[in-house]
N, C-alpha and C positions, 0 to 999 in steps of 0.2 A: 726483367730485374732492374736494367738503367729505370726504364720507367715509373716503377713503383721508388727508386731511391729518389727519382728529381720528384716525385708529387712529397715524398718526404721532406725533403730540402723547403718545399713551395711552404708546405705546413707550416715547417717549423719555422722558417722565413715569416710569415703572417702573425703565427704566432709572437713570435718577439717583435714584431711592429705594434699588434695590439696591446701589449706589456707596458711598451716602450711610448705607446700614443695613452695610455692612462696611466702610467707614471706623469707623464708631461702636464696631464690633465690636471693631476693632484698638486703637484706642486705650483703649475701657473693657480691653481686657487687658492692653493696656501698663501701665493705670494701678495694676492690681492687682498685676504686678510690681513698678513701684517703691513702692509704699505702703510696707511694711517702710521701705525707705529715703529715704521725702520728708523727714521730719523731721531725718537726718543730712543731705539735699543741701541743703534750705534755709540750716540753720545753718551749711553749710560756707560757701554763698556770702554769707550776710550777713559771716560774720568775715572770709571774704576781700575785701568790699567795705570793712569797718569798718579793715583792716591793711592795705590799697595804700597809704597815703600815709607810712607807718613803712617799709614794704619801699622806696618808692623813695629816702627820705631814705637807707637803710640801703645801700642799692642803691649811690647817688653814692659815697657811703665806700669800700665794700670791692668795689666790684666785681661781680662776679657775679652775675644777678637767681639762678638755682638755688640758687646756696652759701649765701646772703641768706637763703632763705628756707626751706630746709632744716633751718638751725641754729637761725633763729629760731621754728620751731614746735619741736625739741626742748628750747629753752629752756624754751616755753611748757609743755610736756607734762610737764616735768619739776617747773615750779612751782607746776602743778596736782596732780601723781601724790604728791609728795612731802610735803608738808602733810596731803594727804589720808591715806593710811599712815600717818602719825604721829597725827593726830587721832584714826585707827580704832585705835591700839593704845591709845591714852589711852581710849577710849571703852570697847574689850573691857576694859580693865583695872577700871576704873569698874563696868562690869557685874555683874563676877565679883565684885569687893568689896560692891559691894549684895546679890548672891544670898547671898554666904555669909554678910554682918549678919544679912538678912530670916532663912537658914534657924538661925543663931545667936541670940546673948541680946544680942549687940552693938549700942552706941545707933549709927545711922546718921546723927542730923540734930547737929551741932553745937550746943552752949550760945549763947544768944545775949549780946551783951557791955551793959553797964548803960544803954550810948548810947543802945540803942532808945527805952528808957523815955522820952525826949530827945525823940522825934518828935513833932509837933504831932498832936492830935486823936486819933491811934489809938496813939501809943507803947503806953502801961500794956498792953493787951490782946493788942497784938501780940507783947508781951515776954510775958506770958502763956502765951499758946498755945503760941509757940516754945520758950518751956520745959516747959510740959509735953510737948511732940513729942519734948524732947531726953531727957526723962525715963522717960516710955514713949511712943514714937513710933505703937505700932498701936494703943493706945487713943486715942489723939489724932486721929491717923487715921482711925479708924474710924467717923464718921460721914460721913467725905469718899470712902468704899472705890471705889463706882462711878462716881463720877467721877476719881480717879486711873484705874481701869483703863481708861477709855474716854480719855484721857490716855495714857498707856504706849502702847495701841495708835495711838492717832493719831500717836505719836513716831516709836516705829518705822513705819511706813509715812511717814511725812516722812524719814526717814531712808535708806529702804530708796530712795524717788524720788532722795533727792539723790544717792546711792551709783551710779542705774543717770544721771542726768543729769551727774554726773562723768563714764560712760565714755562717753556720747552724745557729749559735747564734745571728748573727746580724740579720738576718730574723725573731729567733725566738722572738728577743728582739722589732720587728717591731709588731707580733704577740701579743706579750703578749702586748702593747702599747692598740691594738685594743680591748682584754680583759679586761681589765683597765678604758679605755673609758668609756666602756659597762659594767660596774663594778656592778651596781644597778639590772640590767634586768640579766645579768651571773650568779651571786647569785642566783636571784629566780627561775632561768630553774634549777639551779643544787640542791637546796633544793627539788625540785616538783620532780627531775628525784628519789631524796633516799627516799624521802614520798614515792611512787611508787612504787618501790624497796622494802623498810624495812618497811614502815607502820610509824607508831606513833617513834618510833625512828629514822626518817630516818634523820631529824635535828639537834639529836645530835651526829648522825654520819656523816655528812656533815659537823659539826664543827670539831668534832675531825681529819677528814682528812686535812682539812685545817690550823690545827695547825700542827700535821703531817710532813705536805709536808714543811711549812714554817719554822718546826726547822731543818729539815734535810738537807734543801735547803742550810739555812744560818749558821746550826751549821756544818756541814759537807763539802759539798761543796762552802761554800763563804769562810771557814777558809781555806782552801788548794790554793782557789785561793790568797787571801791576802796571805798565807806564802811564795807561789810558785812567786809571784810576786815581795814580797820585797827581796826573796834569787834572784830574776834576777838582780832588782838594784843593789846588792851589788856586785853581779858577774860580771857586767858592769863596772863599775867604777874600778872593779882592772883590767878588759883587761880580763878573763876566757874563755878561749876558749870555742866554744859553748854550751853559758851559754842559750839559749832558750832550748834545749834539758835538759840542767842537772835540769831546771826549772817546765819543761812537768814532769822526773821524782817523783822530788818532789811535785808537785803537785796530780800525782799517790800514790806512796806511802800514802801520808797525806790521802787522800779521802779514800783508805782500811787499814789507821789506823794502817799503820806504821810506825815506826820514821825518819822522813826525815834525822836525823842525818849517816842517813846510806850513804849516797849522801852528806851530807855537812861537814862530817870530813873526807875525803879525797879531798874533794875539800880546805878545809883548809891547809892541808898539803899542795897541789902541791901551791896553793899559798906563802908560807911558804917556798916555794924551789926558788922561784926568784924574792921576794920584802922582804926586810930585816927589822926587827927592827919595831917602832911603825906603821908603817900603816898597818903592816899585824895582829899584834896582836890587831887594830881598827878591821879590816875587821873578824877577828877571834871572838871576841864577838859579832859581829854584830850578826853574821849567827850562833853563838849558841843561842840566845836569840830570832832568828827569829826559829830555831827550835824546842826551847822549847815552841814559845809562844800560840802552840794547846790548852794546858794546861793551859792557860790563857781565851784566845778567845771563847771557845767551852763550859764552862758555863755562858760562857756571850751571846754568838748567838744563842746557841742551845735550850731555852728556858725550861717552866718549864713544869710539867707535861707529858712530854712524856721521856717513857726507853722502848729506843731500844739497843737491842743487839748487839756490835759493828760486830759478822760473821753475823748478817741482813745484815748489811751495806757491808761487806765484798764480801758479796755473791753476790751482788746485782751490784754493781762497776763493779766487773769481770765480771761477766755475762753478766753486761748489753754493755760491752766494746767487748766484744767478738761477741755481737750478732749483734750490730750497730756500731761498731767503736769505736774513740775517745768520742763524744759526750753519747755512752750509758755509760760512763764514769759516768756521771752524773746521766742521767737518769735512769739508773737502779740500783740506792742506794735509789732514792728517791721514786720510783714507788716500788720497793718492800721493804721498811721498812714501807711503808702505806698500802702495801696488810699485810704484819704481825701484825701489829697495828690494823688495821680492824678485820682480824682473829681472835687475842686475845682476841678483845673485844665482838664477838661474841660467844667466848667460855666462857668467863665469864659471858655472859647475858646466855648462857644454864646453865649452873651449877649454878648461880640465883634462876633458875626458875624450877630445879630439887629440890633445899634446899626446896622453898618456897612450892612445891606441897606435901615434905614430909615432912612437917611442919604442911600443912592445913589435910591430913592424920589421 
C-alpha cells in the first residue's frame, strides 16, 4: 500500500512538473512575441493612465468618451509630428550649409562681439580663440579634431534615438488612445489580475499604482518636457545653434533631477556674446524662470500622496535609458518608482501584521 501511494505521489509529482515545464513554455513564447512591442504597450498604458483625468474633464464637456479622445490624441500627434518636421528641415538645412563651408573656403564660426572681452576671468582668451576660429576655423580646431568627431558621432546617434523615440510615442500615444477607449473593461481586467495576485488587497493596490504612475508621469516626466520645450522656443527665436540638442539635454537633466541651469547659463552667456542690450537680458530671464519653474510645476503635477525618493527616479531614467534607449528615458523612472512604491507598501503591510500578531500575543 506505501508503495503504490509513493508511485502515486511520483506521478503526480511528474505530472505537475510537465504542466508547470509547458505553462513555462507558453508563456517564455508569448513573451518573445510581445518584446518587439513591450516598450510601445507600456508607454501606451502609462500615458493613458497620466491622460484619464484630461479625457474625463474633456469627457463632461463635449460629450462623447470616443470622439474626446480620438481628437485629443490627433491633437497630440500633430503637436509632436509638426515641430518635429520643421526642426528636421532646419536641421538638414544646417547640415548642408556646414558641408559646403567645411568642403569651401567659407568661415563657418561667427566673429565674436567686444562684450566677450567683458566676461569675468576667462573673457580676454575666450575672445581669443573665438576669433581665431572665426579667422581660420580648422587651424583652430585643429587640435580639438578627435574630440569633435567623437562629438558629431555621439550627436547624431542622440539624434538618430530622439528621431526613432518621436515615432515610438506617436504609436504609443495611438496605443494608449485604444486603452482609453476601453477604459471601463481595462480597469476591471486589471483590478481581477491584483485580486488574483494580492487577495483582498489587491484594489487598493491597483489604486495606489495608478496614482503612482499618474504622478510620476506628470510630475516628473511632463515637467521636463514643458521646460525642455519652452527652453526650445526661446532658443529659436534668438537663432541658438542647435537648440533641439541643447533641449533633449535639458530635458535629461530635469527627468534625473538636475538643474537644467547647468545647460542654460552658458547658453545664456554665449547668447550674451552676440545680441546686445535688452533682448538678451529678455531672453536671459526668460530661461532662468523657465529653469527654476521645476520648483513651481512639480507640486502642482506631481500630486499628493505619493514620496518617492528622487535616486528612485534617478535610477530609474538612467537605467531605463541605457537598457532601451531614449524612450526608457521615461519608462524607467516611472516603472521603477511604482515597483518601489508597491515594495514599500508591502513592507509596511508585513510590519502591520507583525505589530498586530504581537499585540494579539
Amino acid at each position: 500500500m506505501s508503495q503504490k501511494s509513493e508511485e502515486k505521489k511520483v506521478k503526480i509529482a511528474i505530472e505537475i512538473a510537465i504542466k508547470l515545464g509547458f505553462l513555462f513554455l507558453v508563456l517564455y513564447i508569448s513573451y518573445l512575441i510581445v518584446k518587439p512591442f513591450l516598450a510601445l504597450i507600456l508607454w501606451g498604458i502609462i500615458l493613458a493612465v497620466a491622460f484619464e483625468p484630461l479625457v474625463m474633464r474633456l469627457q463632461k464637456r463635449f460629450g462623447e468618451r470616443k470622439k474626446v479622445v480620438i481628437a485629443m490624441t490627433a491633437v497630440m500627434i500633430l503637436a509632436l509630428v509638426i515641430p518635429a518636421w520643421s526642426l528636421s528641415d532646419n536641421l538638414v538645412a544646417s547640415t548642408s550649409k556646414l558641408l559646403a563651408a567645411v568642403n569651401g573656403k567659407e568661415q563657418i564660426i561667427p566673429p565674436p562681439t567686444e562684450q566677450v572681452k567683458s566676461w569675468p576671468l576667462v573673457g580676454d582668451q575666450v575672445y581669443n580663440l573665438w576669433n581665431h576660429a572665426h579667422n581660420d576655423w580648422r587651424e583652430a580646431l585643429a587640435p580639438f579634431k578627435e574630440q569633435i568627431k567623437v562629438f558629431i558621432l555621439k550627436l547624431i546617434s542622440m539624434l538618430k534615438s530622439a528621431a526613432m523615440t518621436l515615432l515610438l510615442t506617436v504609436v504609443s500615444l495611438i496605443v494608449a488612445a485604444i486603452f482609453l477607449i476601453g477604459k471601463e473593461a481595462n480597469t476591471v481586467f486589471y483590478h481581477r489580475i491584483m485580486r488574483r495576485i494580492l487577495g483582498e488587497r489587491g484594489d487598493e493596490w491597483a489604486d495606489i499604482s495608478v496614482l503612482t504612475i499618474r504622478s510620476v508621469a506628470t510630475g516628473v516626466v511632463g515637467v521636463a518636457i514643458i521646460q525642455s520645450t519652452l527652453a526650445l522656443v526661446g532658443m529659436i527665436v534668438m537663432g541658438v545653434p542647435m537648440a533641439p540638442l541643447w533641449a533633449l539635454i535639458i530635458m535629461f537633466l530635469t527627468i534625473i533631477q538636475l538643474p537644467a541651469l547647468i545647460v542654460i547659463g552658458p547658453i545664456i552667456a554665449y547668447v550674451y556674446s552676440y545680441v546686445e542690450g535688452f533682448p538678451a537680458t529678455v531672453f536671459a530671464l526668460y530661461m532662468l524662470i523657465v529653469g527654476a519653474s521645476d520648483g513651481v510645476l512639480k507640486p502642482l503635477l506631481m500630486g499628493r500622496g505619493v514620496d518617492l525618493p528622487m535616486l528612485v527616479i534617478l535610477i530609474g531614467a538612467i537605467g531605463g535609458m541605457m537598457l532601451m534607449g531614449m524612450i526608457g528615458l521615461f519608462l524607467g523612472a516611472v516603472i521603477l518608482a511604482l515597483t518601489y512604491k508597491l515594495f514599500y507598501l508591502w513592507l509596511a503591510e508585513t510590519e502591520t501584521n507583525d505589530v498586530l500578531a504581537a499585540n494579539q500575543q
